[in-house]
N, C-alpha and C positions, 0 to 999 in steps of 0.2 A: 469295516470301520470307516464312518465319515471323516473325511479331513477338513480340515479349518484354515482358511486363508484370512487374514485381519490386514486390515490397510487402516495407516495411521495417515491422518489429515485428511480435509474434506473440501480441498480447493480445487482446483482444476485437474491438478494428477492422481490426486485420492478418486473425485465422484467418477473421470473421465474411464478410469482404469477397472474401477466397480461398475462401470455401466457396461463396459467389453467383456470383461471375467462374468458378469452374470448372463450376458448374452449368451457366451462361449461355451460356459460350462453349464445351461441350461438340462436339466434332468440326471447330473452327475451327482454324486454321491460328495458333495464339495457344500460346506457350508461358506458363507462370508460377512466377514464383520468389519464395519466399519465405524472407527474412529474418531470424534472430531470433538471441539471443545465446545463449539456453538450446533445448532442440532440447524442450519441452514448453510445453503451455499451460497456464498456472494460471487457474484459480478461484477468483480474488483474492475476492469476497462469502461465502467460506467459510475465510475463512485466520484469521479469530477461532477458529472451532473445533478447527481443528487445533493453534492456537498452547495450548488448554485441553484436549487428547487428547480432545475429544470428538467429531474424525474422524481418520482414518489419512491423512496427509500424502500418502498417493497417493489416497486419494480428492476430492483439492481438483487434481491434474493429470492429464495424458493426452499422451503423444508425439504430437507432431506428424507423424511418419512412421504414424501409426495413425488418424490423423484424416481424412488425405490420402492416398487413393491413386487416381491418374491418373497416364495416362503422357505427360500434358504439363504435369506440374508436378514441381517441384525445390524441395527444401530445403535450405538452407544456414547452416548452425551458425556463425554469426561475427558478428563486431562491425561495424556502419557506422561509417567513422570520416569521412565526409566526401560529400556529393553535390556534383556540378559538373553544375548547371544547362547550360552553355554546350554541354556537348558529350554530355550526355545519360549520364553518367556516374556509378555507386556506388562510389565507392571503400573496400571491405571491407579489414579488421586482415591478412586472409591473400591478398588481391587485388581485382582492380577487376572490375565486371562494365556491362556496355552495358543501357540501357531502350528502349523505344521508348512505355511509360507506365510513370509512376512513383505507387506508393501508398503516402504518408507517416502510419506509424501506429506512432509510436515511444513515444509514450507518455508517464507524465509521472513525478517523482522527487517525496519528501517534502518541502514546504518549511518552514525553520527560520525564516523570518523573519529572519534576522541577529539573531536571541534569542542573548543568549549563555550558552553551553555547551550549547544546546539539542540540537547534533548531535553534539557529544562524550558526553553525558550522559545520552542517553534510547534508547531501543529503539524502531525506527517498524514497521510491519505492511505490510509493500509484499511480501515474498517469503514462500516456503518456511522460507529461512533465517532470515529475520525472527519466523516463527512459532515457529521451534526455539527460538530466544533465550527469548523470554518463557514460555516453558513450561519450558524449564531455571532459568531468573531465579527465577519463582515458587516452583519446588521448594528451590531452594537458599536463597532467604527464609525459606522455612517452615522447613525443617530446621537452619538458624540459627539460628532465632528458639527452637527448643526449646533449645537447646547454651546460648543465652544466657541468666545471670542478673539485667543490669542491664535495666531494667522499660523505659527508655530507648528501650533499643539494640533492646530484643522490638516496641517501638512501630514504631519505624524499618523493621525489616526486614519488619514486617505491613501496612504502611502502601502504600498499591499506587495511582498516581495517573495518570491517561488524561488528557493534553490533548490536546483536542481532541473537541465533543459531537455529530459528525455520526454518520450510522450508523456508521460500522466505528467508532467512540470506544465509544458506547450499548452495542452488540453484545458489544462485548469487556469492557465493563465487567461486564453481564448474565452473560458463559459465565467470568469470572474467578470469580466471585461464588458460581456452581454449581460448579465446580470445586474452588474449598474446602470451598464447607461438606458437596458429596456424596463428594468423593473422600480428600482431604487429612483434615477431618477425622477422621475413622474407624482411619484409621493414625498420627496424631499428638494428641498431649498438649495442644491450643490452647485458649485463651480465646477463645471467638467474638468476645467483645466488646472484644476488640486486634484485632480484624482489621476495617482502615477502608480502602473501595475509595473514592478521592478521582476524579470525573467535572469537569474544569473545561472553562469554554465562555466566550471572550472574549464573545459575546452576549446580547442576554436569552432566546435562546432554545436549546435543545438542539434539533439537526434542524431547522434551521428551515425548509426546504426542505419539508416536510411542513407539513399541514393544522392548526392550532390544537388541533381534539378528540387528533387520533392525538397532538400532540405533549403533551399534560396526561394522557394514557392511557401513555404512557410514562413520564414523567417519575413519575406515578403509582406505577405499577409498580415502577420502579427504588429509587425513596425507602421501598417497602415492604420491598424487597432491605437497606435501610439501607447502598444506596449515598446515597454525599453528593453530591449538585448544585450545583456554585457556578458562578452565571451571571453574567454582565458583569466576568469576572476576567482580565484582561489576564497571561500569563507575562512576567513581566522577566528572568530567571535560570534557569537548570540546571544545578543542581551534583552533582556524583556522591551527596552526602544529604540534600538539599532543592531545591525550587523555590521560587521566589520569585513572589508576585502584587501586579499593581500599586505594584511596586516598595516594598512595605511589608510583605506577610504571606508569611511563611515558612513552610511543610508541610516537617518533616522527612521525608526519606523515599529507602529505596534503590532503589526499582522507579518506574522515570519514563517512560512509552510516550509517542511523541508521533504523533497521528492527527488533526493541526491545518492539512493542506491540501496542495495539492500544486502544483508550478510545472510545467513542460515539460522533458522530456531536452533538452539541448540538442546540437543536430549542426552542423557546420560545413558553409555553401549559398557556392557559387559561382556567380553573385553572392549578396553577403549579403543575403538576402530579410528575414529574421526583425526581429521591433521589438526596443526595449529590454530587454523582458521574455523574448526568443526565442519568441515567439510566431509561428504562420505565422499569416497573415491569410485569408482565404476568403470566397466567393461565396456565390451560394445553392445552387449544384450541386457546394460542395465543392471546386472548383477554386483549386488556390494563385492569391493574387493578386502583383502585383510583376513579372513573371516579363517 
């Protein structure tokens, strides 16, 4: 009797882990199916570029029916809306399908912190469509900003603020920055010196994840860009034209991305495995624990 492996999600730990298990289990008696809501993989470390045209939106994806082709694997375009543990069971938005192993790589959503207006108010960088937004955002800024006479409203609408200073915040702060001054400029009438890209970082460090040098070699770099660094600045607020810090300093401003961390998708487990945070918990071989 064949057995059936399904992997849920199709980002890096879904396609990476289908691409090893089909190597792996090459001419076994093992079917595999994969999961995923959109029927392509993105290349989420390249969606700053895209979101600044400085790549074509199809060179940051790749169909998944073109990545994969065996004839003991299947893909399937739909939503998970629920796994039952107990009987070995996915139940998908358009029907249910049987596992005999299951690989949970759903992935994880922008988190807001319960900031408020944070997810009413700001543009996050997780999608394709996320990239489109800020690359229309920025243009419709700019081309505002020439129509406008109050010195105010031109501050406002040039005023461009990233929370959040890990790489994808750095990155996109760096290709907004090129993006003006090589593209925009040239076809519009601006004051360079109105246009202020705002990098805030609740810590003292930008990237901190990275090494002391690299991170003073950035932060270096960036400040030469006459991008602005404010570190140990807490967001309190997000209002459609400003942010609020440490609940005291105000940044007017209409272009608000937030790249400030990310929680877990959350799915419903029968039994509910998951902690507070919907977190699954795990071994050292990866294996869900609870179970």
């Amino acid at each position: 009797m064949r057995k059936q492996i399904v992997i849920l999600g199709a980002g890096f730990g879904g396609v990476y882990t289908c691409k090893y298990l089909l190597n792996k289990l090459k001419n076994k008696n093992i079917d595999i199916i994969l999961v995923n809501k959109s029927n392509y993989f993105t290349f989420t470390p390249m969606l700053h570029e895209v979101a600044t045209g400085g790549l074509d939106s199809h060179s940051s994806i790749e169909p998944i029916r073109e990545i994969f082709k065996a004839n003991n694997f299947k893909f399937l375009r739909d939503e998970v809306k629920e796994i039952n543990f107990n009987e070995k069971k996915v139940i998908l938005k358009s029907k249910f399908i049987n596992y005999d192993y299951l690989v949970i790589a759903i992935g994880a959503k922008t988190n807001f912190y319960n900031i408020k207006g944070a997810e009413k108010n700001s543009i996050t960088l997780k999608s394709l469509d996320d990239a489109a937004k800020i690359r229309k955002k920025i243009i419709t800024s700019v081309e505002e900003s020439v129509k406008a006479e109050d010195k105010n409203k031109i501050k406002e609408l040039l005023t461009f603020v990233i929370a959040g200073a890990g790489p994808t915040g750095v990155e996109l702060a760096a290709e907004i920055h090129e993006f003006i001054d090589q593209n925009l400029k040239n076809n519009y009438k601006i004051d360079r010196n109105l246009i202020n890209i705002i990098l805030i970082q609740k810590g003292p460090k930008i990237m901190h994840q990275l090494d002391d040098s690299c991170i003073k070699l950035t932060q270096y770099r960036l400040e030469k860009k006459n991008i602005q660094i404010l570190l140990n600045s807490t967001v309190t607020e997000v209002s459609e034209d400003f942010i609020l810090i440490n609940n005291k300093d105000k940044i007017i401003t209409s272009t608000i991305i937030w790249t400030a961390g990310i929680i877990p998708n959350f799915i419903k487990t029968i039994p509910k495995i998951t902690d507070e945070r919907n977190y699954f918990h795990i071994n050292n071989y990866l294996q869900v624990k609870n179970l």
